[in-house]
C-alpha positions, 0 to 999 in steps of 0.5 A: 261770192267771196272768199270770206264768205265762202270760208264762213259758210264752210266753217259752218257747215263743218260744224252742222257736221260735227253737231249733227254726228254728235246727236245721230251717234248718241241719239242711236246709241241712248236708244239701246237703253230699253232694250232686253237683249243685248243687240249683236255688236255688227249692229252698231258698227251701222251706227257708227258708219251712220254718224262718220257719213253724217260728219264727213258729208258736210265736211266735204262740201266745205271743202268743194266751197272753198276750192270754188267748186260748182254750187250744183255740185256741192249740193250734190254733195250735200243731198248725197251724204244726208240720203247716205246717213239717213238710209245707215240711221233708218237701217240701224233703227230697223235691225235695232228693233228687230234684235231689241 
């Protein structure tokens, strides 16, 4: 692969990274709306390691493409840091629900 396209494929996904953070973090946070109570502030802070994971993720694997790092690893990287996110996203929904 190419170097050029190596740097394409890696500005895009950095910029999957910030979309996909953007829409986790205010999606979560635009589903407080309808709550009764006001949920504890410890909650929330699951959201926002949610959405820092779901940026940093596709940032990494950017980079190990860029270094030329092994397809499989960065995969890996991939793969890891969306069950990462979407365990954080599920565990924030689930308590939400609970304190809501």
């Amino acid at each position: 692969m190419s170097n050029t396209i190596r740097w394409i494929i890696a500005i895009l996904l950095i910029l999957f990274g910030i979309t996909a953070a953007a829409f986790a973090f205010f999606g979560g946070a635009f589903s407080t709306v309808a709550c009764q109570r006001v949920p504890p502030d410890w909650i929330y802070y699951i959201l926002l390691v949610s959405a820092i994971i779901t940026l940093v993720a596709p940032i990494v694997a950017a980079v190990m493409l860029i270094r030329k790092a092994g397809g499989t690893q960065t995969i890996i990287a991939l793969v890891l840091g969306g069950l990462l996110s979407t365990a954080g996203y599920t565990a924030y929904i689930t308590l939400l629900g609970q304190y809501c």
